[in-house]
C-alpha positions as CSV (number, residue, x, y, z in Angstrom):
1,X,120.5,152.0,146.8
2,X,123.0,149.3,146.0
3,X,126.2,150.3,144.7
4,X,126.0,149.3,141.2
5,X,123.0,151.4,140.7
6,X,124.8,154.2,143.1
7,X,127.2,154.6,141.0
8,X,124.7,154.7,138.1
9,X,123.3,157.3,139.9
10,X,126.7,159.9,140.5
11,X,127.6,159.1,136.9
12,X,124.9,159.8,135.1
13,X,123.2,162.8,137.3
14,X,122.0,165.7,135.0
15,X,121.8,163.3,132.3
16,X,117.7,164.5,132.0
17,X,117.6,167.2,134.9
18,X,118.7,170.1,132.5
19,X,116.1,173.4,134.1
20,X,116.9,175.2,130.6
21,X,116.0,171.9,128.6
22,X,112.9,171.1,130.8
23,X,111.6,175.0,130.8
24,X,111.1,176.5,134.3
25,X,107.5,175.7,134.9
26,X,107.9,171.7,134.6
27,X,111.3,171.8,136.2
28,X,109.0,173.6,139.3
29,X,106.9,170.7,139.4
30,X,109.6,168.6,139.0
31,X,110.7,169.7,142.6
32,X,114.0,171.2,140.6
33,X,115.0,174.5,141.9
34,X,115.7,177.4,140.2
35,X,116.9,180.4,143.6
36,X,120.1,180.5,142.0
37,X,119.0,181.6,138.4
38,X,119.0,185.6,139.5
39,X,116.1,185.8,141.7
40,X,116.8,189.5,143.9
41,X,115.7,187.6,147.2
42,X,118.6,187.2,150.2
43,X,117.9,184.0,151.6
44,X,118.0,181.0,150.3
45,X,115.6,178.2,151.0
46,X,115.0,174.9,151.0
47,X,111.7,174.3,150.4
48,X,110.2,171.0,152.1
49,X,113.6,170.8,153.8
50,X,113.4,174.1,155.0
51,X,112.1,173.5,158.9
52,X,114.5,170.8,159.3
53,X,117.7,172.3,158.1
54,X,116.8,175.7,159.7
55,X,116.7,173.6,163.0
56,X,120.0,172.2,162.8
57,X,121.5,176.3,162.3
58,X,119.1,177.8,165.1
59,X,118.9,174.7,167.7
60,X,121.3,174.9,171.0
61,X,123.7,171.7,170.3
62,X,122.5,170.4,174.3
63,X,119.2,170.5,172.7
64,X,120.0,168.8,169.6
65,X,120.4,165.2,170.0
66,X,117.1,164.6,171.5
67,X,115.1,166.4,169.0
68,X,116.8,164.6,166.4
69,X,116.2,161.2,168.0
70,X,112.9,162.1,168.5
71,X,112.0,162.8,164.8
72,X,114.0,159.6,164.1
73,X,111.7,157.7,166.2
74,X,108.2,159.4,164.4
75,X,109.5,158.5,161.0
76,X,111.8,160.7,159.9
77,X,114.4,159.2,157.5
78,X,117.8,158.7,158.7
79,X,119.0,160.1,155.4
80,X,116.7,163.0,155.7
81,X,118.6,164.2,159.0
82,X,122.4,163.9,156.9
83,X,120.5,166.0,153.7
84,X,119.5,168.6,156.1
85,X,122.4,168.8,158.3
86,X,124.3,169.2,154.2
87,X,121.9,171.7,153.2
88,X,122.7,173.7,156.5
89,X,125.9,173.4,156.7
90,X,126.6,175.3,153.1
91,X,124.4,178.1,153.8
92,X,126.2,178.9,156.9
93,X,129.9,177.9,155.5
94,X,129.4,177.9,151.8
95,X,132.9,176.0,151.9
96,X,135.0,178.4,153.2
97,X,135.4,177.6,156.7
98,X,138.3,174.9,158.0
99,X,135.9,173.0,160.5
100,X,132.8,173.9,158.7
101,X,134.2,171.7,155.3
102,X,135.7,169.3,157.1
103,X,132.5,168.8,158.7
104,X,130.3,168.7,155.6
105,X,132.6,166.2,153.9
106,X,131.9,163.7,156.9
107,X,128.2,163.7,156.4
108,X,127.7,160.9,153.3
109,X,130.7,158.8,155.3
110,X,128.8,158.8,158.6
111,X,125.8,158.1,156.4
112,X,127.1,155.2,155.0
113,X,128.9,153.7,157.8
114,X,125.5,153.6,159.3
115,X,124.5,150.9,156.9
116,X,127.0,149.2,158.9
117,X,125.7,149.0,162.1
118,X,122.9,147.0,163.9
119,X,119.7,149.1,163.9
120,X,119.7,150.2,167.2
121,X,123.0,151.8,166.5
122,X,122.2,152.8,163.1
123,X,121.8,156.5,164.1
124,X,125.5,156.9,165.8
125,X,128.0,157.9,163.1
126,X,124.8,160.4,162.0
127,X,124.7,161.8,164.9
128,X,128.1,162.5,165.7
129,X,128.6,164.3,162.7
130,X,125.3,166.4,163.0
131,X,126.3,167.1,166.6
132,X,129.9,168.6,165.3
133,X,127.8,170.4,162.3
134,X,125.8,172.1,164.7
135,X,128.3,173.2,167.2
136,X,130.7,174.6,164.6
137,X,127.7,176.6,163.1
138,X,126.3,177.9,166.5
139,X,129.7,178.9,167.6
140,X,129.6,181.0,163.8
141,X,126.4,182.6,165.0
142,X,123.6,180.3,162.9
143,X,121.6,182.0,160.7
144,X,123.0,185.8,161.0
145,X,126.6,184.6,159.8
146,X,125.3,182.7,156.7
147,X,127.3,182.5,153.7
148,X,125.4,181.4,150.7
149,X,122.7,183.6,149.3
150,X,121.0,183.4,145.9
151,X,123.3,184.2,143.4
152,X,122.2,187.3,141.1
153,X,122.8,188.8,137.9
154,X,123.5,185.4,135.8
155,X,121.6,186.5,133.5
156,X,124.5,188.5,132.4
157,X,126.8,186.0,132.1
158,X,126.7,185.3,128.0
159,X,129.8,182.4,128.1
160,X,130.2,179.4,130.5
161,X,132.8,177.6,131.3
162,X,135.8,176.1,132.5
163,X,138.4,178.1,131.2
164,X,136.0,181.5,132.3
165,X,136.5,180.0,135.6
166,X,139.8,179.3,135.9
167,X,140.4,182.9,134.7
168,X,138.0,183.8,138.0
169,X,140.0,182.0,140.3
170,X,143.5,183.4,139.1
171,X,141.9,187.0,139.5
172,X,140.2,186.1,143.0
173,X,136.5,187.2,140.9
174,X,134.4,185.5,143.1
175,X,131.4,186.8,142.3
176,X,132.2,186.1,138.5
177,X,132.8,182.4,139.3
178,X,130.0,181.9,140.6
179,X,127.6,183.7,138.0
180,X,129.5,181.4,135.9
181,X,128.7,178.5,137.5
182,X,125.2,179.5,138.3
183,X,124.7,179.7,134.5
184,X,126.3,176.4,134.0
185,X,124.5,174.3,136.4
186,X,121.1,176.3,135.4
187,X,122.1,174.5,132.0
188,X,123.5,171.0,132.6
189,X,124.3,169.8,135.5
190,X,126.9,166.9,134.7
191,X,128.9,169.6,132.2
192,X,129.2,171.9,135.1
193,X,130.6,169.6,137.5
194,X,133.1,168.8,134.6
195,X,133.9,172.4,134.3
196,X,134.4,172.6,138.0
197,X,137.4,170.4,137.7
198,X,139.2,173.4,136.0
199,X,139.0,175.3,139.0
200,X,139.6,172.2,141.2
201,X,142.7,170.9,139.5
202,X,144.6,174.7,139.9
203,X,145.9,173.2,143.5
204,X,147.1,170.1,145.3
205,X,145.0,170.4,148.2
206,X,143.0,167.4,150.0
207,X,140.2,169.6,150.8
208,X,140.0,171.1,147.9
209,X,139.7,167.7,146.1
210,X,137.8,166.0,148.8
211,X,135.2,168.5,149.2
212,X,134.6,168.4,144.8
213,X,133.8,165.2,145.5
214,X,131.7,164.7,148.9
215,X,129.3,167.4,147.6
216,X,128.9,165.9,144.2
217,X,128.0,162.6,146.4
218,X,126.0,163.5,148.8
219,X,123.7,164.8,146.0
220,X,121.9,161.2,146.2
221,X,120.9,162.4,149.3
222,X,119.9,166.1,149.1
223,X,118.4,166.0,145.9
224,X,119.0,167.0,142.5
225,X,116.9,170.3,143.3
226,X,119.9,171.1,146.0
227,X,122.8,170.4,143.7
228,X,124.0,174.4,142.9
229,X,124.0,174.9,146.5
230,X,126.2,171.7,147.2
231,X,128.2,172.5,144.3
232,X,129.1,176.0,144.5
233,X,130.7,175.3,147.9
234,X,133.7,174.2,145.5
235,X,133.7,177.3,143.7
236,X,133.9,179.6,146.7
237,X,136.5,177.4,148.5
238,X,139.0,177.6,145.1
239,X,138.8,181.3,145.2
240,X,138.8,181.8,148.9
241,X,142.0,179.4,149.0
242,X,143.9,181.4,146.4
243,X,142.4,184.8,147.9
244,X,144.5,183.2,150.6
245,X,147.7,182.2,148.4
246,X,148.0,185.5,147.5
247,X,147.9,187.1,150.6
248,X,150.5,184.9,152.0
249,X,153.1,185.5,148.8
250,X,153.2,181.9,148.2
251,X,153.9,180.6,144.7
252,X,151.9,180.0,141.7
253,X,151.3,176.1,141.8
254,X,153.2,173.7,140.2
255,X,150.6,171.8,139.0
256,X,148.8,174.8,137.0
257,X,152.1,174.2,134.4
258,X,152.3,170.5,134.9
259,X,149.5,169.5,133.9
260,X,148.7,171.1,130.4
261,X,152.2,170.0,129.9
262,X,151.9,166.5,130.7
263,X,148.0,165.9,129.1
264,X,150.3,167.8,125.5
265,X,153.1,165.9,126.0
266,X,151.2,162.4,125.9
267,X,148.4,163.4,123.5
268,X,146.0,162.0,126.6
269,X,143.4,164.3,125.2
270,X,143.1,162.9,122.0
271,X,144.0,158.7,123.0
272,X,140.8,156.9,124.0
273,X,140.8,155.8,127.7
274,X,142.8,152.5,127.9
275,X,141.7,149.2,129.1
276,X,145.2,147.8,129.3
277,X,145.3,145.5,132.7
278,X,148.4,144.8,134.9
279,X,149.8,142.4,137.1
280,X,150.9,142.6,140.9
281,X,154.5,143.5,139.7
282,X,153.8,145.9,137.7
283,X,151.3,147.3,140.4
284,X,153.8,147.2,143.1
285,X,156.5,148.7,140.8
286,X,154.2,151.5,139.1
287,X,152.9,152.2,143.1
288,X,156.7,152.4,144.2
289,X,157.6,154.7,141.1
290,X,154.7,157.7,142.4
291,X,156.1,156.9,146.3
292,X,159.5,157.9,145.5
293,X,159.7,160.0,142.6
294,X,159.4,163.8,142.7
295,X,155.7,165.2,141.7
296,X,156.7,166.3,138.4
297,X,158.1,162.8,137.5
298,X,155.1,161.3,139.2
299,X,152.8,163.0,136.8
300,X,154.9,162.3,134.0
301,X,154.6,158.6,134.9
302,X,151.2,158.3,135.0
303,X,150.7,160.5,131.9
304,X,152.7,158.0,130.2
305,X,151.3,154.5,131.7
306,X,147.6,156.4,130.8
307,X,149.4,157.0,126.8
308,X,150.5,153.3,126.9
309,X,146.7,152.1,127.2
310,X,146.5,150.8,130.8
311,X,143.2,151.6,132.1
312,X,142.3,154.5,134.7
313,X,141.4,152.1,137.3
314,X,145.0,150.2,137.2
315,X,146.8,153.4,137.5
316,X,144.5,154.8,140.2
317,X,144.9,151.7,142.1
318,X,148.7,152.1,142.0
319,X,148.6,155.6,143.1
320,X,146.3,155.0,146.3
321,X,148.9,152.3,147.1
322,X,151.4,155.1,147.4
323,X,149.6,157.2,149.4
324,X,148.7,154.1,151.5
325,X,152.7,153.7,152.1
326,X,152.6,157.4,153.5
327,X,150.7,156.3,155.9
328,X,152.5,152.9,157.3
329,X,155.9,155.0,156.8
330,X,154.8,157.9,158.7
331,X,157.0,158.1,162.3
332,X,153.8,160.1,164.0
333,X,153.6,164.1,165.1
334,X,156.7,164.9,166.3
335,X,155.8,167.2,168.9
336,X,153.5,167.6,172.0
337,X,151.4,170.5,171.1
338,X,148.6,169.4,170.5
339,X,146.9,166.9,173.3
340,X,144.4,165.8,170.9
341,X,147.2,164.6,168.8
342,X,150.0,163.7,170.9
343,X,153.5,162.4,169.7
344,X,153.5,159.6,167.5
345,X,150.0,160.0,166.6
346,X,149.3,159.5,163.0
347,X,145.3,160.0,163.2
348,X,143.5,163.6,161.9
349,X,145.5,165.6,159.6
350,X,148.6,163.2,159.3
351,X,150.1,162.9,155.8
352,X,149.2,159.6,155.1
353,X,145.9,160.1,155.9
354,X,145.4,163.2,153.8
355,X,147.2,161.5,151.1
356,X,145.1,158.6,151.3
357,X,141.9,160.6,150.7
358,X,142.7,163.2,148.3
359,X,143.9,159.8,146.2
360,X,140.5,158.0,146.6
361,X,139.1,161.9,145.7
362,X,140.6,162.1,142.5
363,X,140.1,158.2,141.7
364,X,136.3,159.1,142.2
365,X,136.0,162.8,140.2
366,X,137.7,160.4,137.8
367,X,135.2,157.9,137.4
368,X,132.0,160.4,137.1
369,X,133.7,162.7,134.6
370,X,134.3,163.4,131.1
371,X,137.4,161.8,128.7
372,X,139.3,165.3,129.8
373,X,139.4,165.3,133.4
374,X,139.4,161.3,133.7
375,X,143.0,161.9,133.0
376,X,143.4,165.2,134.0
377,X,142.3,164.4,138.0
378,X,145.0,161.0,137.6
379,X,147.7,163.2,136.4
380,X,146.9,165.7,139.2
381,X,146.6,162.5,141.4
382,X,150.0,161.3,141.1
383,X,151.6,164.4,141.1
384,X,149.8,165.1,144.7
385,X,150.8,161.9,146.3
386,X,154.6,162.3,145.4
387,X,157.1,164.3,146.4
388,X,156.7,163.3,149.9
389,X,158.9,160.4,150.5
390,X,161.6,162.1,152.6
391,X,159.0,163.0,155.1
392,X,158.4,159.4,156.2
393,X,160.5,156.7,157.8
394,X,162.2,154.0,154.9
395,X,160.3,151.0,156.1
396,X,156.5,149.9,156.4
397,X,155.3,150.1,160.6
398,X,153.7,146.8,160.5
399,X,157.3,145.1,159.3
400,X,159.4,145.7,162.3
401,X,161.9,143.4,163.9
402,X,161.4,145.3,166.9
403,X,158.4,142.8,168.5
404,X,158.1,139.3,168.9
405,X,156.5,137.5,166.1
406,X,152.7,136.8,166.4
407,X,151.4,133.4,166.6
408,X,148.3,132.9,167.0
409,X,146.3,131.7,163.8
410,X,142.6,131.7,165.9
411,X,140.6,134.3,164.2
412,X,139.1,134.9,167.4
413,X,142.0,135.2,169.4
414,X,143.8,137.7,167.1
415,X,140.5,139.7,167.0
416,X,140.9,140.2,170.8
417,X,144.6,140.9,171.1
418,X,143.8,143.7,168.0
419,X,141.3,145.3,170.6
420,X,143.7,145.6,173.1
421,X,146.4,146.8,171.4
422,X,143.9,149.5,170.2
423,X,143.0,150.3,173.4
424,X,146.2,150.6,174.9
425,X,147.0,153.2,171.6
426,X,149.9,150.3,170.9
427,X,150.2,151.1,166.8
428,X,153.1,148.9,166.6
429,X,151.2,146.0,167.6
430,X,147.9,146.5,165.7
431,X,149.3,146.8,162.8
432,X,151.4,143.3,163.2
433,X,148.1,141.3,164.7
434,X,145.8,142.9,161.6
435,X,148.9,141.8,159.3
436,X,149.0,138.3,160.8
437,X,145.1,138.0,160.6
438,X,145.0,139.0,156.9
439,X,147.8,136.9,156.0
440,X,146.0,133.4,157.2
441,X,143.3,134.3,154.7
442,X,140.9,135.2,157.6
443,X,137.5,137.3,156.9
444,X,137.8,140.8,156.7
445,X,134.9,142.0,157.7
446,X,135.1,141.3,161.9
447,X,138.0,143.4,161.5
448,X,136.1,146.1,159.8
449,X,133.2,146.0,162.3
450,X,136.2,146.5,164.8
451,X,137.6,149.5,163.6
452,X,133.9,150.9,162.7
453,X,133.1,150.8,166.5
454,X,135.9,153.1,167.3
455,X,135.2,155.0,164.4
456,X,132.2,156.1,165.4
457,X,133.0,156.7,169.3
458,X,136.4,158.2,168.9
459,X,136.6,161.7,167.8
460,X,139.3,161.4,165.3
461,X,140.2,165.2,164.4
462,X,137.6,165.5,161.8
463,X,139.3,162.6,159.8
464,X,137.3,159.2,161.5
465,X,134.7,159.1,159.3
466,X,136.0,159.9,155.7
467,X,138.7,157.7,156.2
468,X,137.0,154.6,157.5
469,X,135.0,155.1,154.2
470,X,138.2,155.8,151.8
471,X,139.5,152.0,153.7
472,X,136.3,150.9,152.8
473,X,136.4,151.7,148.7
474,X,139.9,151.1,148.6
475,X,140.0,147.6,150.2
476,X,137.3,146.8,147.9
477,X,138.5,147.8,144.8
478,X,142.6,146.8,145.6
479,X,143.9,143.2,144.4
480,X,144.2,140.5,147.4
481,X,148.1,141.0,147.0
482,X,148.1,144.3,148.3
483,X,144.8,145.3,149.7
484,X,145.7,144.4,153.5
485,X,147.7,147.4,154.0
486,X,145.0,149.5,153.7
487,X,143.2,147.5,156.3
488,X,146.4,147.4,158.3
489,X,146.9,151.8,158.3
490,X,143.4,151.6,159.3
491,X,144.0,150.1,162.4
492,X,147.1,152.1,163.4
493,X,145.0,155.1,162.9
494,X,142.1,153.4,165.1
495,X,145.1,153.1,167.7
496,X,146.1,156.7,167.5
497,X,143.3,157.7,168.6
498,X,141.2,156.0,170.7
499,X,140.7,157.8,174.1
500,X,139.3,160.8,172.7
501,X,135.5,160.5,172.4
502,X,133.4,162.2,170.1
503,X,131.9,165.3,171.9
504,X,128.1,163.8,172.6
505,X,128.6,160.1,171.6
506,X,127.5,159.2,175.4
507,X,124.3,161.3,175.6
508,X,123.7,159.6,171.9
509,X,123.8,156.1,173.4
510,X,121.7,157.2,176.2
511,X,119.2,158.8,174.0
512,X,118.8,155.4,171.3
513,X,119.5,153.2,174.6
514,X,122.8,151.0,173.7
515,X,125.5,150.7,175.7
């Protein structure tokens, strides 16, 4: 599917697959499910996908690869392996466990970095990721500890919507949310994804935003007839994450005022979307104004560049810039603790790298949405990625008078000296070669097919694969003037961590027979 008519696709799902509209019969031959409309049973299924995501819960992960590899090379469809491995991971998880989401929300990344790669490696990043998914829910127990089970009762629910579940996640109800919910995808899909964002906006959390997103896209590849049960992992995780809030006696959110205040204050609800474009100064200026302001004059700012007609994409652009700068500004962990993750290493859960996917997150929700949360997920956007500026260093890591200048202009040349720099975990360096290479106007793309390498073979603390594929939209979508950086963070995050391979990349390689 090409990406024109992908993005046909995520924006105009549930446009006809309404199950009330369609009547249950048709929408059963229509391959549409219907588990989560009351039925008393307590297991969900999968139907044809059934065999194949039960294997991935009940198989032995030393087992795994080579069954996998084995269906791969009988005809099963690489894309059939990531829907599974999807449809498995919720009903174990049901997106409340730490490794479990982080694990789901790598799936459609791997999937698409496969496209990537020359066919005999075209099953790696897939792999990897099912290899993690099956190991995090074996060491859960498999099928005894699942999570998600039909969801009963909806037929008592006699209002839907967003508001209803915002009030279930501010009184931890999760059994009313997701009745609610149930009823509302049962109805129309596309409205209940836009009622989701209620509960979605309530927090400033990369996971929570990340995972709205990577289950709403990964619906291309589980199917239509799997979408409450890739949805509804939001749900849970919104009320499982204040349930936790609570607990803790942290404070209400900020954002829960902020943004009804900010969409009032600039009428954005009312104010058709603008199409106003912008130049690189004004890019570079709005992008600084989010980096360094607090949140709530960061959401102020884009409430009112949104009020004075410029269009959703110019602002988003200027806000992943920001988040971009968290990442070149970011000194690296302080501390030893963690040998996955030693000092100076930026890769995994580092603040630019969070901050750089929760921004491509909201951009996304922002496109596939309605007039309401368009606006509502940039306002939330901007006032996510600021407020952090005093945790970072006042100067970018690839402009440092600390080196001596590069050079070399051979394409080739700077290629290699990037590869060794990465291999000897030299951030500084990368960053000034990748710098050098995209300021003489070379091709991207060798340096992309670089970094996808490591990518896949590294490990990266959960992080490798969503955040090659958040460099991948954003370098696409970013003007020339500025989209190197993203390339550049890219490769300082390739550097911090190479030397920790993915857990089964070498019995993968063995298995498809590449090197």
């Amino acid at each position: 599917m090409n990406g024109h008519s992908r993005r046909e696709f995520l924006v105009d799902v549930g446009r006809g697959m309404m199950i009330a509209g369609v009547g249950a019969t048709l929408a059963s031959e229509l391959g549409i499910s219907t588990v989560f409309a009351g039925e008393s049973n307590t297991d969900l299924s999968f139907g044809p996908m059934e065999p194949l995501a039960a294997l991935m819960q009940e198989t032995s992960v030393d087992r795994l690869q080579s069954i996998l590899v084995e269906k791969l090379r009988t005809g099963t469809p690489l894309r059939t392996l990531v829907a599974a491995g999807a449809l498995a991971n919720a009903r174990t998880f049901g997106g409340q466990d730490y490794d479990g989401y982080h694990t789901l929300m790598a799936l459609m990344p791997a999937y698409e970095m496969s496209k990537l790669l020359p066919a005999d490696r075209r099953a790696l990043p897939v792999l990897k990721v099912l290899y993690r998914n099956t190991s995090f829910i074996q060491r859960e127990g498999g099928r005894r500890s699942e999570v998600l089970h039909p969801v009963e009762n909806v037929e008592s629910v006699t209002e839907a919507n967003g508001k209803l579940l915002q009030q279930c996640l501010r009184g931890r109800d999760m059994d009313g949310a997701e009745r609610i919910f149930a009823k509302l995808a049962g109805e129309d899909l596309k409205n209940a994804y836009n009622q989701l964002q209620y509960m979605v906006q309530e927090e400033i959390d990369v996971h929570q935003v990340v995972l709205a997103w990577r289950a709403w896209e990964i619906l291309e590849i589980t199917g239509l007839q799997n979408a409450h049960t890739m949805l509804r992992q939001s749900v849970r995780h919104c009320v499982h994450r204040e349930n936790g809030r609570v607990s803790r006696g942290r404070p209400v959110p900020k954002i829960r005022t902020v943004l009804p205040q900010t969409l009032d204050r600039h009428k954005l609800l009312s104010r058709p979307l603008g199409t106003r474009s912008a130049d690189d100064a004004w890019i570079d200026e709005f992008s600084d104004v989010i980096f360094s302001s607090s949140r709530e004059e960061a959401a102020d700012a884009v409430g009112s560049a949104l009020a004075e007609g410029f269009s959703p994409e110019v602002v988003g652009e200027a806000i992943s810039l920001a988040a971009n700068r968290l990442l070149l500004q970011d000194p690296g962990r302080q501390s030893d603790d963690d040998k996955e993750k030693p000092r100076g290493s930026v890769h995994g859960a580092s603040i630019g790298v969070h901050a750089s996917d929760s921004a491509n997150a909201w951009r996304h929700i922002a496109r596939v949405t309605n007039h309401r949360n368009t606006v509502a997920s940039l306002v939330v956007a901007g006032f996510h990625t600021a407020g952090r500026e005093h945790r970072v260093s006042d100067r970018m890591f690839h402009k440092t008078d600390q080196m001596e200048p590069i050079r070399i202009t051979d394409a080739k040349a700077l290629l290699r000296e990037t590869e060794e720099s990465i291999r000897s975990k030299d951030q500084a360096r990368v960053c000034v070669l990748v710098d050098r290479y995209g300021s003489l106007d070379h091709s991207p793309k060798p340096v992309f097919d670089l970094l996808l390498k490591y990518a896949v073979s590294e490990d990266g603390a959960l992080h490798a694969e969503k955040y090659y594929r958040t460099v991948v939209e954003e370098f696409a979508l970013t003007r020339p003037a500025f989209r190197w950086r993203h390339l550049i963070a890219l490769a300082r995050v390739t550097a911090s961590e190479y030397g920790h391979p993915a857990p089964g990349r070498d019995e993968a390689r063995r298995l498809l027979g590449v090197s």
